[in-house]
C-alpha positions as CSV (number, residue, x, y, z in Angstrom):
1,X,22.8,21.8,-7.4
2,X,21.9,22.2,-10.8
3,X,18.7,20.3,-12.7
4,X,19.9,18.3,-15.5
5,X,18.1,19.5,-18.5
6,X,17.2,16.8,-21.6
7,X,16.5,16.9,-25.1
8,X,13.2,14.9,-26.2
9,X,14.4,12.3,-28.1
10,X,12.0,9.4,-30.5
11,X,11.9,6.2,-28.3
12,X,11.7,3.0,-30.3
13,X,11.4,-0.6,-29.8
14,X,13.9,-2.2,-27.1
15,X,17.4,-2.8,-28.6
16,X,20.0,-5.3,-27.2
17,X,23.1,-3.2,-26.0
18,X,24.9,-5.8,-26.0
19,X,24.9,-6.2,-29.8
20,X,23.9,-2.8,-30.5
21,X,26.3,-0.1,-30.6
22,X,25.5,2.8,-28.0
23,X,27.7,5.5,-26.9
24,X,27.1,7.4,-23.8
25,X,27.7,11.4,-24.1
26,X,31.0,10.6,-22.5
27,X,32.0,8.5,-24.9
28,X,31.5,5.0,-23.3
29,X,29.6,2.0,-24.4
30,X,25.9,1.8,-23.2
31,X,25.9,-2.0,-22.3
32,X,22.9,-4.0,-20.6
33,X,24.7,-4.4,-17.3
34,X,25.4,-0.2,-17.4
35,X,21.8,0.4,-18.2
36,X,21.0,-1.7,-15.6
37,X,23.2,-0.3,-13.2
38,X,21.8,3.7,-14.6
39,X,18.3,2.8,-14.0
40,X,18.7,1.8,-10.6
41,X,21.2,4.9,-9.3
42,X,17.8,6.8,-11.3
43,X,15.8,4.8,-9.4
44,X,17.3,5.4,-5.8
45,X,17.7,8.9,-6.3
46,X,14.5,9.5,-7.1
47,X,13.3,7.1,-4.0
48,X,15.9,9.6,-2.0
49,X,14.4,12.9,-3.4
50,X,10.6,11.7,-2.1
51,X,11.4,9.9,1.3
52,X,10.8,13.1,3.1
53,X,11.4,13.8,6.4
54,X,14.3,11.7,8.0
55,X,13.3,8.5,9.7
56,X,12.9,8.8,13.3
57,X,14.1,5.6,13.6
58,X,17.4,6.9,12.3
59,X,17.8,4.0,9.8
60,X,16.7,4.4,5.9
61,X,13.6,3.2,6.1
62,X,10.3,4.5,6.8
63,X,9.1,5.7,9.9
64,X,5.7,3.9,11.0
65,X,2.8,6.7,11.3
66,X,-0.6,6.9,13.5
67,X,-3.4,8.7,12.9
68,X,-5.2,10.1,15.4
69,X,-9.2,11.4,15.3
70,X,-9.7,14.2,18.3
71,X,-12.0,17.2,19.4
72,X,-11.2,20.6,17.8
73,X,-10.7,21.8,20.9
74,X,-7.7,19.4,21.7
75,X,-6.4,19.6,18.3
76,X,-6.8,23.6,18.7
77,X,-4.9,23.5,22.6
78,X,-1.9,21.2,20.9
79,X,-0.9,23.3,18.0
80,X,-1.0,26.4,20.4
81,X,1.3,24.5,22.4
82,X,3.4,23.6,19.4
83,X,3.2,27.5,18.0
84,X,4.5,28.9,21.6
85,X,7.6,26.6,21.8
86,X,8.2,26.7,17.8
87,X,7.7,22.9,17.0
88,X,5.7,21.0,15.0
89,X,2.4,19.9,15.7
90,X,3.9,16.2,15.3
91,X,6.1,16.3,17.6
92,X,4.0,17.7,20.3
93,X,1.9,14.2,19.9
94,X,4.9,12.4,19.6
95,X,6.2,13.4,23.4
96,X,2.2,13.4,24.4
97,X,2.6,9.4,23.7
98,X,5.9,9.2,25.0
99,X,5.1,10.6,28.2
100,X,1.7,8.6,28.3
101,X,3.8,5.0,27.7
102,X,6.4,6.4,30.3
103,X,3.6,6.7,32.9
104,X,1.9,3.5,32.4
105,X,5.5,1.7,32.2
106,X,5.7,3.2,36.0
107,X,2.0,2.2,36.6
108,X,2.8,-1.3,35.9
């Protein structure tokens, strides 16, 4: 998809659109309520272009993260676990929790 391109134009003081006259490139009138509705599509796009990853929750919202302190040595023996089987580092700790809640849910 192609990257809009735009021409620096002067901004001035805040106008009423609608009282003033503005025309879109299209040819239609630039009202409040359009403007409104312009700035938020801007908005959500631009919310949609930096959420990153998808959710792992596999709703749109974000996906709650943990950070964890360790020993070089275990940080060094999990990402040559995650480089053998060609996944992220991430999810490597993401199954090492999973499996450590599954045993402690037997445990109990």
């Amino acid at each position: 998809m192609a990257r809009p391109t735009f021409t620096k134009k002067q901004i001035g003081p805040d106008i009423d659109l609608d009282v003033e006259e503005v025309f879109l490139d299209d040819g239609s009138r630039l009202t409040e309520a359009r403007a409104a509705a312009l700035a938020e599509h801007a908005m959500l796009r631009i919310h949609e272009s930096r959420s990153g990853r998808p959710s792992l929750s596999g709703e749109r919202r974000s996906t709650p993260n943990l950070t964890v302190r360790v020993p070089p040595s275990t940080r060094q023996a999990l990402q040559e676990i995650a480089s053998r089987d060609g996944r992220p580092l991430a999810e490597i700790g993401r199954e090492a929790f999973d499996e450590y809640i599954e045993r402690h849910r037997r445990a109990s």
